[in-house]
C-alpha positions as CSV (number, residue, x, y, z in Angstrom):
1,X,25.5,3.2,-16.7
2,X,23.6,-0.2,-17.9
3,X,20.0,-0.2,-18.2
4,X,20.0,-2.3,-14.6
5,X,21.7,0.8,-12.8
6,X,18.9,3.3,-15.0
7,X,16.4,1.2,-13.3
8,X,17.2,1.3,-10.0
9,X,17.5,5.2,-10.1
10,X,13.9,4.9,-11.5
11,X,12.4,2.7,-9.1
12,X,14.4,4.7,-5.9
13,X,12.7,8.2,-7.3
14,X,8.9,6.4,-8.0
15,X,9.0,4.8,-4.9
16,X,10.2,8.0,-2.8
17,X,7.5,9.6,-4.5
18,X,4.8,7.1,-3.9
19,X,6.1,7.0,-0.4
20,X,5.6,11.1,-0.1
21,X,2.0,10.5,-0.8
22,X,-0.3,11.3,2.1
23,X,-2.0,7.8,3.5
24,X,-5.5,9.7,3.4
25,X,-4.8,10.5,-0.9
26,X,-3.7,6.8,-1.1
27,X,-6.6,5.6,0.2
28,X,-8.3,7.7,-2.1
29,X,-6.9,7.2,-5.0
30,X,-6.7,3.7,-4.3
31,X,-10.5,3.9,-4.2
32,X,-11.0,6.0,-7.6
33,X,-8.3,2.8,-9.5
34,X,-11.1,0.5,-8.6
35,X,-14.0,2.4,-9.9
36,X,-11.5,2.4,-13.1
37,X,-10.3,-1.3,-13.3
38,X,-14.5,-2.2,-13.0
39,X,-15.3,0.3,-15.9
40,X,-12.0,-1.5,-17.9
41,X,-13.4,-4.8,-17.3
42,X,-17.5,-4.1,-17.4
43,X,-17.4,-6.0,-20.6
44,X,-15.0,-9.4,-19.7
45,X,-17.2,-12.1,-18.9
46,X,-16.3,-13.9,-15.8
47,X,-12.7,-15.0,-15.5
48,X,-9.9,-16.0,-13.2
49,X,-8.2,-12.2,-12.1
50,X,-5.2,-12.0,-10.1
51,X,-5.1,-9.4,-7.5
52,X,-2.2,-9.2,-5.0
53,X,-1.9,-7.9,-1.2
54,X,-0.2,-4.0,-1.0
55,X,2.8,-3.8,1.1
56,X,4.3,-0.7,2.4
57,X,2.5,2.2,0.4
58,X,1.6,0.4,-2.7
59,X,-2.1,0.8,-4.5
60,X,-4.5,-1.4,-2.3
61,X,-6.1,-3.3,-5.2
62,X,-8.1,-4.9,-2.6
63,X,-11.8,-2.7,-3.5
64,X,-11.8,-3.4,-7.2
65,X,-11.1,-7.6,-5.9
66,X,-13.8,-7.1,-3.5
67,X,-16.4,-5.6,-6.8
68,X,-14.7,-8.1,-8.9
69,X,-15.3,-11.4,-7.0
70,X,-19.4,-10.0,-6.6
71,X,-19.5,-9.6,-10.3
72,X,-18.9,-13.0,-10.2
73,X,-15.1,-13.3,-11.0
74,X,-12.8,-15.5,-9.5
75,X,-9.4,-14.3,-7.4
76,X,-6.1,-15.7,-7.0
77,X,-3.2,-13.9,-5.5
78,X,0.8,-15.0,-6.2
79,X,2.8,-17.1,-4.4
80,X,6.9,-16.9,-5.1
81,X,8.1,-20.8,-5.1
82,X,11.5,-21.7,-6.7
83,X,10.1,-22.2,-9.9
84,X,8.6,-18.5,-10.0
85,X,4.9,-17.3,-9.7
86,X,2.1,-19.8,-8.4
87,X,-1.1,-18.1,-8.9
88,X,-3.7,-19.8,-6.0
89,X,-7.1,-19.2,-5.8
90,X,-8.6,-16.9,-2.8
91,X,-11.8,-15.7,-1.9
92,X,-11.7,-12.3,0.8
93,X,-11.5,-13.7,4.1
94,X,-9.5,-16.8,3.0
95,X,-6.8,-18.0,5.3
96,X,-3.5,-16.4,4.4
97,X,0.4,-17.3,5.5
98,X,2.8,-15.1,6.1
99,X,6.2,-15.2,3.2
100,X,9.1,-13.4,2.5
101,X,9.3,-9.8,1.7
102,X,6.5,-9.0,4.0
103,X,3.8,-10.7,1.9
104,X,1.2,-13.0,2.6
105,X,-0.2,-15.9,0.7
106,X,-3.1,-18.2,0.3
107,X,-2.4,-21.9,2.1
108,X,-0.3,-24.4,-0.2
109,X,-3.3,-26.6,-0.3
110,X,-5.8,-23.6,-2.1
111,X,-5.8,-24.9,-6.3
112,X,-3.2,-23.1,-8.7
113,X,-4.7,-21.4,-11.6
114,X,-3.8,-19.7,-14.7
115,X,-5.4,-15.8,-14.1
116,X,-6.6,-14.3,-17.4
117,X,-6.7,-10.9,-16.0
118,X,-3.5,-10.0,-13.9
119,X,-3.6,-6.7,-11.9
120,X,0.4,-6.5,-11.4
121,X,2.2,-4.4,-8.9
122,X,4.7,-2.1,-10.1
123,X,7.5,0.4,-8.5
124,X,7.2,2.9,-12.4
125,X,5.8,2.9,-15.3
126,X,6.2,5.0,-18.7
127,X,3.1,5.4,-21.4
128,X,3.9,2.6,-23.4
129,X,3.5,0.2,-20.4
130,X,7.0,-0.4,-19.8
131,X,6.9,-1.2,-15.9
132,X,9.8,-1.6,-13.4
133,X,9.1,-3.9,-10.8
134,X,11.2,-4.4,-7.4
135,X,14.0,-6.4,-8.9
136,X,13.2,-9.8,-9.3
137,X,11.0,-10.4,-12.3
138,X,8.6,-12.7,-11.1
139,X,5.8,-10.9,-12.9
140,X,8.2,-10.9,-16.3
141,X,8.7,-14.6,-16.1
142,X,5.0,-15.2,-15.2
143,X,3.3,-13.8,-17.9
144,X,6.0,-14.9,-20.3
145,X,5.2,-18.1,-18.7
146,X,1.6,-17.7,-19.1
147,X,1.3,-16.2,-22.4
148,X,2.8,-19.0,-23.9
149,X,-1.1,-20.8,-23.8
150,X,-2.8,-17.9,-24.1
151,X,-1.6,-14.5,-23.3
152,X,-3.5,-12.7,-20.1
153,X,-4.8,-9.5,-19.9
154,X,-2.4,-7.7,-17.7
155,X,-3.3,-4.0,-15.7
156,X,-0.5,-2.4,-14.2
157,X,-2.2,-0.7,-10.7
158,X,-0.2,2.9,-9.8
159,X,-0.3,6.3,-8.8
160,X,0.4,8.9,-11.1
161,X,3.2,9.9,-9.0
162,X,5.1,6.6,-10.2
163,X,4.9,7.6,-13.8
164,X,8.4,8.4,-15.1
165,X,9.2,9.3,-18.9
166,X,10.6,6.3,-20.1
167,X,11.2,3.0,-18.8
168,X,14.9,1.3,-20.3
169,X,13.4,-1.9,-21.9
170,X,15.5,-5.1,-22.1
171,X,14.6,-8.2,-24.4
172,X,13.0,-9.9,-21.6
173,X,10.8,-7.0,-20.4
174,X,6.7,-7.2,-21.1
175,X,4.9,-4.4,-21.4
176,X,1.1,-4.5,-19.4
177,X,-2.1,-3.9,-21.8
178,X,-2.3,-0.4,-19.9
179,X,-1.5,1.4,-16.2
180,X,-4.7,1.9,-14.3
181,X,-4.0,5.3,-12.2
182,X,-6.2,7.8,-10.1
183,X,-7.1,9.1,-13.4
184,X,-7.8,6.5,-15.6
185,X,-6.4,3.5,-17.5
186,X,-3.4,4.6,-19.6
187,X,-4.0,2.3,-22.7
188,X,-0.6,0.5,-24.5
189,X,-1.7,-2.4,-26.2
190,X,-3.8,-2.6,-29.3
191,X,-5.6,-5.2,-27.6
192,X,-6.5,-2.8,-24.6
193,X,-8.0,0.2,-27.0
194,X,-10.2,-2.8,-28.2
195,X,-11.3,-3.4,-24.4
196,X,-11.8,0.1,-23.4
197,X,-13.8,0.7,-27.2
198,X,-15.9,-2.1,-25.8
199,X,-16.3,-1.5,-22.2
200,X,-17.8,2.0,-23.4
201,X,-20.9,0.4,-26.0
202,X,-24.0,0.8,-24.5
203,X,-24.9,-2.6,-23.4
C-alpha cells in the first residue's frame, strides 16, 4: 500500500468521523476554535489572515474571521485558478461566486494578496502537524509558494475527532505551525511555542 492509498484510508475514517458529529456540537466547537485562534493570535499585530468558507461539515472558521477583521485584521479567502491558490481579499458581507467543489469565492476583480496568517482546512491531522487535505494539494503548493518570500503563519482548524496517529509524510508535504481544535491549539513548530509563549505575557 503507497503512502497515497494510507491517506485515503485516513481521510475516509476523519471525515466519517467528523461527519458523525452532531450539527449542534459542531457549531459548538466551532465556536470554542475561535475563542482559541483569537487567544493564538492576541499578540500578531495586524496582518493579512486567510480564512476559508466550510463546506459540508467542516469547522466554520467564519466567528474567529468575524473577531479577526474587528481587531483590525484584514481577510482574504482562496480561489483555485490553474495556476493554484489566489488568495483575494474579502470583508463579511462581500459579494461571493459560486466555484467548483461546492465553494464560493470573492469576485475576480477583489485584489490578490499574500495572507501572513492562513487558517487551512484539513480532512486529518497527527501532533506534529502533518495534515491530509482532500486530494489536491492546493494548500501544499500554496504555502510552498508563499513561503518562498516569507514563510506564513499557518493554523490548521479541526475537530478532535479528525486527529489520527500519524499522518504518512511525503517530500512535498508541509506541516502547519499547530491544529487549533475544540480544545486548544496543538503546537508543532518551534516558531508556534514562541507565539503561544507570547500570546500568554501579560500585556
Amino acid at each position: 500500500m503507497t503512502a497515497c492509498d494510507d491517506k485515503a484510508a485516513l481521510r475516509r475514517l476523519a471525515l466519517a468521523r467528523r461527519d458523525a458529529l452532531d450539527p449542534a456540537v459542531r457549531r459548538e466547537a466551532s465556536d470554542r476554535i475561535a475563542r482559541h485562534v483569537l487567544d493564538v493570535l492576541a499578540s500578531s499585530p495586524p496582518a493579512i489572515v486567510s480564512g476559508f468558507l466550510p463546506i459540508r461539515s467542516e469547522v466554520d472558521p467564519r466567528p474567529a474571521m468575524t473577531a479577526l477583521e474587528a481587531q483590525g485584521h484584514r481577510l482574504a479567502l482562496p480561489c483555485v485558478t490553474p495556476d493554484g491558490l489566489v488568495f483575494r481579499l474579502w470583508r463579511p458581507g462581500d459579494p461571493l461566486r459560486k466555484a467548483g467543489f461546492g465553494l464560493s469565492e470573492p469576485e475576480t476583480d477583489a485584489p490578490a494578496v499574500d495572507p501572513s496568517i492562513m487558517l487551512v482546512p484539513l480532512a486529518a491531522f497527527d501532533r506534529r502537524g502533518h495534515r491530509i487535505g482532500y486530494g489536491a494539494g492546493h494548500y501544499d503548493r500554496a504555502i510552498a509558494r508563499l513561503s518562498a518570500s516569507g514563510t506564513p503563519l499557518t493554523l490548521g482548524l479541526a475537530f478532535a475527532a479528525q486527529e489520527v496517529d500519524a499522518v504518512p509524510d511525503e517530500a512535498h508535504d508541509r506541516p502547519l505551525d499547530a491544529v487549533v481544535t475544540e480544545h486548544g491549539p496543538l503546537p508543532a513548530s518551534v516558531r508556534m511555542k514562541e507565539v503561544l509563549h507570547a500570546s500568554s505575557l501579560p500585556r
